[in-house]
C-alpha positions in Angstrom: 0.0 0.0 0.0 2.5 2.1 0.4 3.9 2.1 -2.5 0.7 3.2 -3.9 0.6 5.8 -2.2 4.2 6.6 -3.0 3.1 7.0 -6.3 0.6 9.5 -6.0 3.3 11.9 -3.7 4.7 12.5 -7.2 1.8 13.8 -8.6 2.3 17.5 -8.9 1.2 19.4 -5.6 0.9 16.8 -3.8 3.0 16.6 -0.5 1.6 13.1 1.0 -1.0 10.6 1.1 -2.1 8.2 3.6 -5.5 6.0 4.2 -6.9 6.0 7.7 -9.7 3.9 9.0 -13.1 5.8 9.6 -12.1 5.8 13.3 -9.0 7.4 12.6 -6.6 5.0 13.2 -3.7 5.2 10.2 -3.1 2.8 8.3 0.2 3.9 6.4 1.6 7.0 4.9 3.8 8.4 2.6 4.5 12.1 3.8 6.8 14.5 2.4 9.7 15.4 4.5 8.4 18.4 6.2 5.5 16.5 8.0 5.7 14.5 10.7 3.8 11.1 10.7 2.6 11.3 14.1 1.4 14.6 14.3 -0.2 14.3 10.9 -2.3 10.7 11.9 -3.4 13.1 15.6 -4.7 15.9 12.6 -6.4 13.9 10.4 -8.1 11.2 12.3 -9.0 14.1 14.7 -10.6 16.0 11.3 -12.0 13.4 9.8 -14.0 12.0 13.7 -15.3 16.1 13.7 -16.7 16.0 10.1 -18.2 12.7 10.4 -20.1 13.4 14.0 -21.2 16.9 12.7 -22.6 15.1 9.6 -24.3 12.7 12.1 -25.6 15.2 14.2 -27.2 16.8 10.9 -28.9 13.6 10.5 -26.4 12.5 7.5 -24.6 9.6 9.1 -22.9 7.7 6.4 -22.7 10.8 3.8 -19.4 11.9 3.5 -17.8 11.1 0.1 -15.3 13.7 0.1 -13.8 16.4 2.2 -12.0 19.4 0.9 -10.3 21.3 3.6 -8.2 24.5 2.6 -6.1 27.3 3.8 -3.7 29.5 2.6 -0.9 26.8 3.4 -2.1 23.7 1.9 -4.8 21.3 1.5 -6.1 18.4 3.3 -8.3 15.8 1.4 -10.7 13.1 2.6 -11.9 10.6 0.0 -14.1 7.6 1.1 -13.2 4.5 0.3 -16.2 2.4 1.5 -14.1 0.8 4.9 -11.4 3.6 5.0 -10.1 7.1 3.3 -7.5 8.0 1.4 -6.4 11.6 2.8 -4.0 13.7 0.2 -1.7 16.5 1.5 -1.7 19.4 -1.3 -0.3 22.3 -2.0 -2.3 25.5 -1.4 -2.9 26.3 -5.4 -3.1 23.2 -6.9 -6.7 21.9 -7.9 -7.4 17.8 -6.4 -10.9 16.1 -6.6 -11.9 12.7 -7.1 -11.6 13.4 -10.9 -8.0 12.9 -11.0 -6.8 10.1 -12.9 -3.8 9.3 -10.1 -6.3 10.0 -7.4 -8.9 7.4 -9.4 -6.2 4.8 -9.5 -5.2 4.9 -5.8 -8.4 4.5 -4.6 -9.1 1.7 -6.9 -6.0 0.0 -6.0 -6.1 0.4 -2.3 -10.1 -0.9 -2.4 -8.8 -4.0 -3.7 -6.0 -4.5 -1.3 -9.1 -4.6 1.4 -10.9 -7.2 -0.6 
């Protein structure tokens, strides 16, 4: 799996990848130099447990596809995977959806390492 998402840190913006469970535990990462595995895990499982219990509380359990979060700094990007999420690390100006070809791929390749 990692290597997978090695493979999409070289798209262009991207700065790392890593797939986390829906409870936020990681599951592995491939994070550019400047970001520290730990403290990145804390952030995103700790994001990702906030967006999912507002959506709850909204009376949308279950809803969340994808999650765009931005700043002036970077981006961080939640993708559902069905029993985990792929979470990309971007640069501030580059454009990332689910409509990317590398970001396809990953997600198609990790879903089948679950199977």
């Amino acid at each position: 799996m990692r290597e997978i998402l090695e493979d999409l840190k070289q798209e262009k913006g991207v700065i790392g990848s890593m797939v986390i469970t829906p409870d936020g535990i990681m599951v592995s990462a491939a994070l550019g130099p400047d970001l520290e595995e730990d403290r990145m895990a804390a952030i995103v499982s700790s994001l990702l447990v906030a967006v999912r219990r507002c959506l709850t509380e909204l009376s949308a359990p279950g809803s969340l596809s994808s999650c765009s979060l931005s700043a002036r700094q970077g981006k961080i990007l939640f993708f559902d995977m069905e029993n985990s999420f792929l979470v990309v690390v971007a640069e501030a100006g580059v454009r990332l959806d689910s409509s990317v070809q590398s970001i396809r791929e990953a997600i198609t390749k990790i879903k089948s390492r679950f199977n």
